[in-house]
C-alpha positions as CSV (number, residue, x, y, z in Angstrom):
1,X,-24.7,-20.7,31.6
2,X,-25.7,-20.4,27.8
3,X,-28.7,-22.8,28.2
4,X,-29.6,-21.3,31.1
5,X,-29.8,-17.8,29.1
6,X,-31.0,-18.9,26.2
7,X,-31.8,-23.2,25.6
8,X,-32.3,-22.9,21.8
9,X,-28.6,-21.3,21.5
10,X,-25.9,-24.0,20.0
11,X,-22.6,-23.4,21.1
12,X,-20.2,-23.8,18.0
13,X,-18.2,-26.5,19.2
14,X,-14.0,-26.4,18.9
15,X,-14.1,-28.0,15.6
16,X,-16.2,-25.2,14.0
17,X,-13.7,-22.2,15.9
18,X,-10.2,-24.7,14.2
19,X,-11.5,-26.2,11.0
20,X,-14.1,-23.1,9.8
21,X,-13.4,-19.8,11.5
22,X,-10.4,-19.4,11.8
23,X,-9.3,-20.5,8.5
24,X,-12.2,-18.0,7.5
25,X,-10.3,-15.4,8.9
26,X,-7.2,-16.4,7.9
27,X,-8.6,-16.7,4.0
28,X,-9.9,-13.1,4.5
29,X,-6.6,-11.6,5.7
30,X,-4.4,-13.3,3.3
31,X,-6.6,-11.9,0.4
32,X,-6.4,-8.1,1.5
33,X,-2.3,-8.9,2.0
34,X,-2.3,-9.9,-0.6
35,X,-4.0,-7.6,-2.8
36,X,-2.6,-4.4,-1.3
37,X,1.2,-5.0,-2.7
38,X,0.2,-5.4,-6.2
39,X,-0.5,-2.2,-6.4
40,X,2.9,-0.9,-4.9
41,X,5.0,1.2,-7.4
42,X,8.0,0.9,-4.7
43,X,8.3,-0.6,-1.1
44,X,10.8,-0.5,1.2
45,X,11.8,-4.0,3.8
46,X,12.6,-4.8,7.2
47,X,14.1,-8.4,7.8
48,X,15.0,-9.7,11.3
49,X,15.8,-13.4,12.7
50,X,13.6,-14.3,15.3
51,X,14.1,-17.3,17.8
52,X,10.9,-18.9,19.9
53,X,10.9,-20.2,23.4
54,X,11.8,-23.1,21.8
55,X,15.0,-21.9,20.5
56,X,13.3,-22.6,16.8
57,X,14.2,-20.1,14.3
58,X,12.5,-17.5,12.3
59,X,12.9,-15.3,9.3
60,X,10.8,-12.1,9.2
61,X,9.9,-10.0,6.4
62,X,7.5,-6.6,6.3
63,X,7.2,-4.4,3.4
64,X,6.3,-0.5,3.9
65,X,4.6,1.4,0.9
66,X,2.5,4.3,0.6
67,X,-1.1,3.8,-1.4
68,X,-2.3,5.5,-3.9
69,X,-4.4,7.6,-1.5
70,X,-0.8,8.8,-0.2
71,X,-1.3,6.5,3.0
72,X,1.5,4.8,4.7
73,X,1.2,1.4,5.4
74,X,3.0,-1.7,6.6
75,X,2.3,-5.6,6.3
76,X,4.5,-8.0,7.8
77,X,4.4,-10.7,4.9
78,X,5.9,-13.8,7.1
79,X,7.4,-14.8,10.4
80,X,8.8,-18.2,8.6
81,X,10.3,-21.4,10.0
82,X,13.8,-21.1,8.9
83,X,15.9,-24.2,9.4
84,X,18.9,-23.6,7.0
85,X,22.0,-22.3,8.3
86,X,22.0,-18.6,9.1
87,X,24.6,-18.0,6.3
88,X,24.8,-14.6,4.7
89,X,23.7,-17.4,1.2
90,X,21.1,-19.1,2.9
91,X,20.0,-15.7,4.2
92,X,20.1,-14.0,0.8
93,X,18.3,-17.2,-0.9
94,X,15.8,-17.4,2.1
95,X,14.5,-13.8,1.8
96,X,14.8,-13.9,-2.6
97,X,12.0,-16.7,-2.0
98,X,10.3,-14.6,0.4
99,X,9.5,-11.5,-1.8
100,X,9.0,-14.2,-4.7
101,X,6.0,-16.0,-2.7
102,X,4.2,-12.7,-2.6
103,X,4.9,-12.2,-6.1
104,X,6.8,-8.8,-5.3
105,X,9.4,-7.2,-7.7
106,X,13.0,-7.1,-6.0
107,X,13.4,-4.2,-8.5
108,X,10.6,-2.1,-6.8
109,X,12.4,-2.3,-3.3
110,X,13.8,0.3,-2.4
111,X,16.2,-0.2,0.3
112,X,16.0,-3.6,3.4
113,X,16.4,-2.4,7.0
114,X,17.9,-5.0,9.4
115,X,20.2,-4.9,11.9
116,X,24.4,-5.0,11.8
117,X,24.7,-9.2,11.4
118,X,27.4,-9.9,9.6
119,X,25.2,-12.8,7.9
120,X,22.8,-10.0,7.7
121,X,24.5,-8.0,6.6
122,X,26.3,-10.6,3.6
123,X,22.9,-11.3,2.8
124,X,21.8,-8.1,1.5
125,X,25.0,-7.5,-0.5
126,X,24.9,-10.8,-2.6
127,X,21.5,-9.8,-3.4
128,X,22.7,-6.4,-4.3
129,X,20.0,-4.8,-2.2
130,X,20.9,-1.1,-0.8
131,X,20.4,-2.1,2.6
132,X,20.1,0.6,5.8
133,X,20.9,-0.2,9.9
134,X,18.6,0.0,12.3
135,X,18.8,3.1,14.1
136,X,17.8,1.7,17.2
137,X,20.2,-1.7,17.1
138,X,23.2,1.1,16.5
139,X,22.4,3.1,19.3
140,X,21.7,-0.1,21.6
141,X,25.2,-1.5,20.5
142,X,26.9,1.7,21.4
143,X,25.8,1.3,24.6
144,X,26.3,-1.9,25.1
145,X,30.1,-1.7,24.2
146,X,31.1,1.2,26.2
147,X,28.9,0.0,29.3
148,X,28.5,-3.9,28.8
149,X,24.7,-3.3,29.4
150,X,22.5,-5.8,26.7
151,X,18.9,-5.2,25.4
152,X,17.2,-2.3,25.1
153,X,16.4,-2.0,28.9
154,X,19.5,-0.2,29.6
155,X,17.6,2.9,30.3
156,X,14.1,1.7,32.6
157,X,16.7,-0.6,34.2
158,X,19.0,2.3,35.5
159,X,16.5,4.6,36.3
160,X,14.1,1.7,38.2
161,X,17.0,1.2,40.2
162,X,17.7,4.4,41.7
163,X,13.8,5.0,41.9
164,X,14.0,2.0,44.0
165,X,17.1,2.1,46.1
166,X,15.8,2.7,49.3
167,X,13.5,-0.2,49.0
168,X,16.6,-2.5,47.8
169,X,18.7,-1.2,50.4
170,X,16.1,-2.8,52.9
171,X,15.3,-6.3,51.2
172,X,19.4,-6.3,50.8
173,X,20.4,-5.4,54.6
174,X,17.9,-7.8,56.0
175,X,19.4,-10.8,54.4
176,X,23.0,-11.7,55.8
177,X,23.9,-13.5,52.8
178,X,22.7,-10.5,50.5
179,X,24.2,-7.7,52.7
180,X,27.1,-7.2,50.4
181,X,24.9,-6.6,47.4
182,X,23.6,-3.2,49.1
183,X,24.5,-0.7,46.4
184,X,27.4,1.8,48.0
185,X,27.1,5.5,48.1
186,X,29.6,4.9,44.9
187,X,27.7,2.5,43.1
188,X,24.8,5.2,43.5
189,X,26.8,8.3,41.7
190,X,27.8,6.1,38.7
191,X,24.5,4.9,38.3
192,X,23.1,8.7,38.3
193,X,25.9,9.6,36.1
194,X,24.8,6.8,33.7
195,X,21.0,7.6,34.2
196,X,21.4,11.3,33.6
197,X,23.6,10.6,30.3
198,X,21.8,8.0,28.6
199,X,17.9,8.4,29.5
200,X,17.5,11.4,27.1
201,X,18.6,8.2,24.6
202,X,16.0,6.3,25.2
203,X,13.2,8.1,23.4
204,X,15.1,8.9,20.0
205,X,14.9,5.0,19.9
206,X,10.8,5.5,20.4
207,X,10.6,7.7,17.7
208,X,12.8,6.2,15.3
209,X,10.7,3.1,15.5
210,X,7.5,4.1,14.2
211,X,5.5,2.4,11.0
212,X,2.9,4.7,10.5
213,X,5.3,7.7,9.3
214,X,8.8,7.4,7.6
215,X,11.6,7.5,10.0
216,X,14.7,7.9,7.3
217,X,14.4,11.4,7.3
218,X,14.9,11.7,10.8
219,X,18.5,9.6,11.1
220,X,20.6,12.8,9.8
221,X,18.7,15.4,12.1
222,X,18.8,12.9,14.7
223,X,22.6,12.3,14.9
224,X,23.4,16.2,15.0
225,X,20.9,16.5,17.7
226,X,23.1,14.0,19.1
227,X,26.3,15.9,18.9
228,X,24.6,19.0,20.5
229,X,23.4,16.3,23.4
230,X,26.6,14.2,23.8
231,X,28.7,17.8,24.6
232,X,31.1,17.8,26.9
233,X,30.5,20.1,29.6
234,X,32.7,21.8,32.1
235,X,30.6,19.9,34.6
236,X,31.0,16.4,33.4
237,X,32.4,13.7,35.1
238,X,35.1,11.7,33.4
239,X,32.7,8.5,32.9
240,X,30.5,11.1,31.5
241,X,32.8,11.9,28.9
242,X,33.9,9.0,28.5
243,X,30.2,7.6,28.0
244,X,29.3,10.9,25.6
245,X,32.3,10.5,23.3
246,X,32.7,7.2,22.5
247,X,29.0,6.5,21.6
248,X,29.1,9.6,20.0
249,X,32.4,8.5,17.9
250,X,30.6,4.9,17.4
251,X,27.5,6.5,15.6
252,X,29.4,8.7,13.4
253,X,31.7,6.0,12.1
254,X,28.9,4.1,11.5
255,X,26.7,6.4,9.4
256,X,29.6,7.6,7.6
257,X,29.3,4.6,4.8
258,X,29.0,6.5,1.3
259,X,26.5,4.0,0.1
260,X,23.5,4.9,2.2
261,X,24.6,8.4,2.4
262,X,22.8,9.6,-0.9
263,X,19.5,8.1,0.2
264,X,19.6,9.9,3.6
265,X,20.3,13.0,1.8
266,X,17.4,12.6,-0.5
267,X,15.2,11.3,2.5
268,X,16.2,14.5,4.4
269,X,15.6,16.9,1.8
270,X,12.3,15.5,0.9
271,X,10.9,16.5,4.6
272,X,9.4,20.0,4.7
273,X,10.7,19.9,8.0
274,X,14.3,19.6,7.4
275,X,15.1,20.5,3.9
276,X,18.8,21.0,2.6
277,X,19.1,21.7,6.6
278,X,21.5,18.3,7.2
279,X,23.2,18.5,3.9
280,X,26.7,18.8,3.6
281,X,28.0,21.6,1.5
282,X,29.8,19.1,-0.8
283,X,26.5,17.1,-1.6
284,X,23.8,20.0,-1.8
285,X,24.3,20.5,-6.0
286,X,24.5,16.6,-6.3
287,X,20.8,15.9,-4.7
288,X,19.1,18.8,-6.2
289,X,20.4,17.6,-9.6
290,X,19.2,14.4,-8.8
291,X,15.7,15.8,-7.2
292,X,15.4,18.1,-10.4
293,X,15.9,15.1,-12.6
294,X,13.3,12.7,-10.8
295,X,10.5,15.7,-10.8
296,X,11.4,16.1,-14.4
297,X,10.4,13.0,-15.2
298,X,7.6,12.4,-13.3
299,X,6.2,15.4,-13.5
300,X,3.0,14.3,-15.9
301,X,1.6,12.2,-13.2
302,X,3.3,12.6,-10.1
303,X,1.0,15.4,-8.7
304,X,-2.0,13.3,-9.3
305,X,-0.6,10.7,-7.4
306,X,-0.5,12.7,-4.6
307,X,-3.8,13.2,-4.4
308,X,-3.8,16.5,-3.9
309,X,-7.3,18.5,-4.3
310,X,-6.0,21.9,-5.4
311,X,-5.2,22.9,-9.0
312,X,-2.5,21.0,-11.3
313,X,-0.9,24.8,-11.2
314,X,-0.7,24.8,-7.8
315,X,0.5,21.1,-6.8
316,X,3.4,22.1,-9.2
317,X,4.2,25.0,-7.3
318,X,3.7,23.2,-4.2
319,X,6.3,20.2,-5.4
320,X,9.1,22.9,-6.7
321,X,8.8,24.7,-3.4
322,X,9.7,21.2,-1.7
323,X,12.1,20.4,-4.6
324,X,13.9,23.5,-5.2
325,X,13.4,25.6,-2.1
């Protein structure tokens, strides 16, 4: 076809698309990677193992910063062969040697998301790195445990299946062998019961997963939504209050650890949106202190960082209204 359109064309041949460009590409993106977090003054990390369809495993690691054009942005470092044993040690050595390869400060991270593994989880305390859960794994496992559902289809799954009952209801009673699988008037109620109670679910876990705006902020907010949503009402079933109050129970235990509980406070304050809004009365004089003390001592370059266009007076004015309220 290409000599037909056009006989002096030379097709590059496979050798020239593996041996030169696609290295060339690869050279080009490892150098703006690479360039981009040596100008981070903090980052934050998510970690995750990863398997492949060959059952080989992975370690993960993206960083999230914000430029100094107060953009956020995100670069997943490595997807990494990881052979060792998926020890909380080998874990905490495995992702030490990480940030070292991209010659990135452990001190300048600011907190590792990852999800509740205890290896995971052991990894992140030898390395004495505040780490936070993954809102979405939480929420997932909550389901998981009071309904036995796994993945994060729980939701489309349910509501594909009542969408489609008639349909299955047909393929099922034409097939003598399947004609006890037909889903029963019974079967029916409990999945609308489930459907109605967990589908509003489904999109905090959407919006809690974004990388192009900070999601921290949102936990705290989030989780009294949550309490307001997961209500008993008078018109409840009991697997509906059952369903509502133990996930409901499960999240609040698990945000309740004191460790991270300073760094959502901060993270909440710190949205205009939100403000001292989700802070408990008993930790309101603590993070102003804390925000007053920060602002104090960044406050001879901290409003040009941000960029702003406006007056010195006025970014000042603009930061204490955000501080101090």
């Amino acid at each position: 076809m290409i000599k037909t359109l056009d006989k002096r064309y030379s097709l590059p041949s496979r050798n020239y698309f593996s041996s030169v460009a696609l290295p060339g590409l690869y050279t080009q993106c490892l150098m703006t990677v690479e360039e981009e977090p040596q100008n981070m003054q903090n980052f934050a990390g998510t970690a995750d193992l990863w398997s492949s369809r060959t059952t080989e495993p992975y370690l993960s690691l993206t960083v999230h910063f914000i430029t100094s054009d107060f953009n956020m942005k995100c670069r997943c470092l490595q997807t990494a062969f990881f052979p060792a044993d998926h020890t909380g040690k080998e874990l905490a050595q495995g992702l030490k040697e990480s940030l070292n390869s991209w010659s990135l400060e452990e001190e300048k991270m600011v907190c590792i998301t990852t999800d509740s593994g205890a290896n995971i989880v052991k990894a992140a305390s030898l390395n004495n790195w505040t780490r936070l859960q993954c809102f979405g794994h939480r929420l997932h496992l909550a389901v998981e445990l009071e309904l036995n559902f796994t993945g994060p289809v729980w939701a489309p799954l349910v509501q594909r299946v009542l969408e489609q009952q008639t349909a299955i209801g047909h393929v099922l009673s034409s097939d003598r062998k399947a004609r006890h699988l037909t889903p029963t008037w019974q079967d029916i109620e409990v999945l609308e019961v489930i459907n109605k109670t967990l589908t509003p679910l489904a999109d905090f876990t959407d919006a809690l997963s974004g990388e192009q705006y900070a999601t921290i902020s949102s936990v705290k907010p989030v989780l009294h939504l949550f309490e307001t949503m997961m209500a008993v009402q008078e018109d409840d079933t009991d697997l509906a209050r059952s369903i509502k109050s133990k996930i409901l129970h499960y999240l609040k235990e698990k945000y309740s650890d004191p460790h991270t509980q300073e760094l959502r406070d901060i993270a909440t304050v710190l949205d205009p949106r939100f403000k001292l809004d989700y802070v408990s009365e008993d930790n309101k004089v603590s993070v102003k202190d804390r925000l007053k003390n920060c602002y104090a001592k960044s406050t001879h370059n901290f409003p040009q960082r941000l960029a702003f266009a406006a007056p010195r007076r006025k970014e000042e004015k603009d930061l204490r209204q955000i501080f101090f309220f």
